[in-house]
N, C-alpha and C positions, 0 to 999 in steps of 0.2 A: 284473606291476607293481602293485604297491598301490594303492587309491584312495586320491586326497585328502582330510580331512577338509574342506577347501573346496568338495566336486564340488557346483555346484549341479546342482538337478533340479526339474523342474516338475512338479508331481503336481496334477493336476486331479480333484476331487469336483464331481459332475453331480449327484450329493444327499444328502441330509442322512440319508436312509436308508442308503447306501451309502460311509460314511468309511471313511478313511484306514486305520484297524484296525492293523495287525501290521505291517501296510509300515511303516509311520512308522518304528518300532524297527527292523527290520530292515533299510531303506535307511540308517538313522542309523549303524549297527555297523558295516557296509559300508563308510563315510567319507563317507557324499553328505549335502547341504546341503539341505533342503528348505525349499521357495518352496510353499508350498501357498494352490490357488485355488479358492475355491468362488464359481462362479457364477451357482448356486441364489441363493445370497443376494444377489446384483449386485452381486458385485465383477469386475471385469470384465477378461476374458481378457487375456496381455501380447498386444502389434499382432504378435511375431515371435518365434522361439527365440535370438535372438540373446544371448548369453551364457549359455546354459544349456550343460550337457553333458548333459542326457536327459530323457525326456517320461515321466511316467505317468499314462495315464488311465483312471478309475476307469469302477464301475458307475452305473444311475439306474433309476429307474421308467420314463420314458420309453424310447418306440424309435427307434434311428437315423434317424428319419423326421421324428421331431415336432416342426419347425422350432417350431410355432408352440407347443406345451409348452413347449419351452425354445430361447428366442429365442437364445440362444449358441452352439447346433451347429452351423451353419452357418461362424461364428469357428473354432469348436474341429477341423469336418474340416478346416477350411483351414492352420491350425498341424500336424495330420497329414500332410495329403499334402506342406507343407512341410520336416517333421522325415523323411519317407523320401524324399524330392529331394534334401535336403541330407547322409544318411546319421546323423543325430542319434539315438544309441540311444533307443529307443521302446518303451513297454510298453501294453494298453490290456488292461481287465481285463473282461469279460462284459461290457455296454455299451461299455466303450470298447477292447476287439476290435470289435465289430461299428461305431461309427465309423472307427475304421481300414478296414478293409474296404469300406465303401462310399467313405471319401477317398479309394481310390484304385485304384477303378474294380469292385468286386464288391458283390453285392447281398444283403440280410438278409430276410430271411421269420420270419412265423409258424414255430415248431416242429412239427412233426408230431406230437411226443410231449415236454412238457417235462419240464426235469430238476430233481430236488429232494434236496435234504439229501446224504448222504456219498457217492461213486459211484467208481467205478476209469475210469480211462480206459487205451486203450493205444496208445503210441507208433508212429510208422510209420516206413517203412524210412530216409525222409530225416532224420528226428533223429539217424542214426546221427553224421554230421558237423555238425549244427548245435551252433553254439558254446555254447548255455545248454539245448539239450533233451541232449545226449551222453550226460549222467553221468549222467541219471533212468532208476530201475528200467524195465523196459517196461512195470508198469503202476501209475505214479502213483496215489496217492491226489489228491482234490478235495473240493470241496465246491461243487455243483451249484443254482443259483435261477436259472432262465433259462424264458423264453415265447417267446424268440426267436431265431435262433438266424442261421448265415452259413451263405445258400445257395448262392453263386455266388464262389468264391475271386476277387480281383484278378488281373487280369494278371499271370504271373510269379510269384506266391505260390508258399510250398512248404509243406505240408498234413505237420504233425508229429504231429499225435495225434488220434484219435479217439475215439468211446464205441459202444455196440451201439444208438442211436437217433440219434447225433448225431455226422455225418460229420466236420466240421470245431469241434473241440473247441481246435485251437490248430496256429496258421501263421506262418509268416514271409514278410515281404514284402521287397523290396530287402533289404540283408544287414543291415541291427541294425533291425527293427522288430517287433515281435511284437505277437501277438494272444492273447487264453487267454480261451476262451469260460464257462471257470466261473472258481471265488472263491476266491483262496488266501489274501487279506485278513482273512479276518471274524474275530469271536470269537465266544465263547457268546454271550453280549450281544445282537450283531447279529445273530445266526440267530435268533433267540428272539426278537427286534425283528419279523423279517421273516417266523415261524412267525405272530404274531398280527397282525399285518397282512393276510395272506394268507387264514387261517383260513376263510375262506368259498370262498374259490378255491381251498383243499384238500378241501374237502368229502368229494369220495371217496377220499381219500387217507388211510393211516395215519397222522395228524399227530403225534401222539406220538411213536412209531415212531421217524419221520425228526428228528422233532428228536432226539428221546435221542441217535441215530447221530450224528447230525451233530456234538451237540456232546463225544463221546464221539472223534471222527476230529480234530479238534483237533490234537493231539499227534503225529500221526502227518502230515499235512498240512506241520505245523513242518518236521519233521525232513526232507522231501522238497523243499521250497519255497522254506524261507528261505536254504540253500547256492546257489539259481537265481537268489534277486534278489540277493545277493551278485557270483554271476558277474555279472550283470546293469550292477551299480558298477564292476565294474573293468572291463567294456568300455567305460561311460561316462568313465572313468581315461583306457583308451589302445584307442581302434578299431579303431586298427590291427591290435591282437593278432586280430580276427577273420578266417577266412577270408577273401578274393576283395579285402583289402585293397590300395590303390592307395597312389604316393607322389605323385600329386597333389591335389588339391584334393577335399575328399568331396564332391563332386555327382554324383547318378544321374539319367537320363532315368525316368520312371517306367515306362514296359514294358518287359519282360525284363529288371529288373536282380536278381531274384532268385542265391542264390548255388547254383553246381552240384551236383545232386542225386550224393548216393554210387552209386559203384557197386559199392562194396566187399562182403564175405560181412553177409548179409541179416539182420538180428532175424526174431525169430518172427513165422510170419506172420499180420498185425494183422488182418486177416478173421476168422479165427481165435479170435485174441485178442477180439475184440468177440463172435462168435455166443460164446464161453462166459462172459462176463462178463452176459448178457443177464439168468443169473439175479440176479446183484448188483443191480439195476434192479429185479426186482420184489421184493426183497425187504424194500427200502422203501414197496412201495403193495399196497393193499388188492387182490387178483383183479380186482373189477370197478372198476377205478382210471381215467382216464384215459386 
């Protein structure tokens, strides 16, 4: 079913470092309406999703914690665990994966190892059937700026892709809500924004390097990304077309409403796939890197 040129969509910016980028055009092609809120600047969240057809939310400098950085998270997990109660296609994008995730019930840590500039990740066995990871190679292109990372999935979550440092790269919770712990948004611009902003907390790292990559993996990113938030519109179109679809009323209890893991013949196995991708990982940082 095509989307509508009317599909509203609520896209939250958490910072001014962290905009809208690619998505803007790309939710726009797709048919969706976008409502954009930035609460950095104090405009302040809507009280409910009511009339929207889907959520997206952005990155920030902050972490899923920092009530008192930015007084609005506390609003915005609550429009979360709302929009997967109520089954309201959801997107949340490095920041706002890791809000997702703790609205509704799992926990965010420190990384052990953060991730920066162009990275491959690889799909696990449940994308086989999830409605927007399906059609993705097994191993995506990204583009990686995270300090923090999702240690403890929610209740029910289903765990689609990971990296060779970072387990939960991107999950789904109840059946249309997603999480993507790196950045398919950005442009040169913004990477190159957030290369010299960072530049001191890259110290040991090849900054050059990873920026060239980064903004060299661009095009490649596109072409894997932008047919996902595509899909992305047209379940916000019609929900139904998703797996584990009811003909009543979209509300889920929040534990266990995750959708049924496959059990059908297996992609490569992601263990695998991550110990050989490990060199990709240093081939952006210096030997004695981080």
């Amino acid at each position: 079913m095509a989307a509508s040129p009317q599909l509203p969509v609520l896209v939250v910016e958490n910072d001014l470092i962290a905009p809208i980028g690619r998505l803007e055009g790309w939710l726009r092609e797709a048919g969706a309406k976008i409502e954009l809120c930035s609460p950095a600047t104090g405009q302040p969240l809507p009280a409910g999703l009511a009339g929207y057809s889907a959520l997206v939310v952005l990155g920030g400098g902050m972490n899923a914690y920092q009530d008192e950085v930015a007084g609005w998270l506390p609003e915005l997990r609550a429009l979360l665990t709302e929009a997967v109660r109520t089954e309201l296609p959801t997107l949340g994008v490095c920041l706002g994966a890791q809000l997702l995730a703790v609205a509704t019930g799992g926990r965010v840590s420190q990384a052990g190892t953060p991730e920066y500039g162009s990275q491959l990740i690889a799909k696990r066995q449940a994308a086989v059937t999830d409605p927007l990871f399906r059609e993705l190679p097994i191993t995506p292109d990204v583009l990686q700026w995270h300090v923090d990372e999702v240690s403890e999935l929610p209740p029910g979550a289903v765990l689609l892709a990971s990296s060779p440092v970072c387990e939960v790269e991107a999950f789904r919770v109840g059946r249309l809500a997603w999480g993507i712990q790196f950045h398919i948004e950005t442009t040169p611009e913004i990477v190159t924004r957030w290369a010299e902003q960072d530049e001191e907390l890259l110290a040991d790292y090849d900054l050059p390097a990873i920026l060239d990559r980064a903004i060299r993996a661009h095009d490649d990113v596109a072409e894997v990304w932008q047919p996902v938030v595509a899909g992305f519109v047209a379940l916000a179109a019609d929900p139904a077309a998703a797996p584990g679809a009811s003909a009543g009323p979209r509300l889920l209890p929040m534990a266990g409403s995750a959708a049924p893991v496959t059990v059908a013949e297996p992609i490569t196995d992601a263990a695998a796939i991550r110990a050989a991708l490990a060199a990709e990982l240093q081939a952006s940082r210096e030997p004695f890197g981080h």
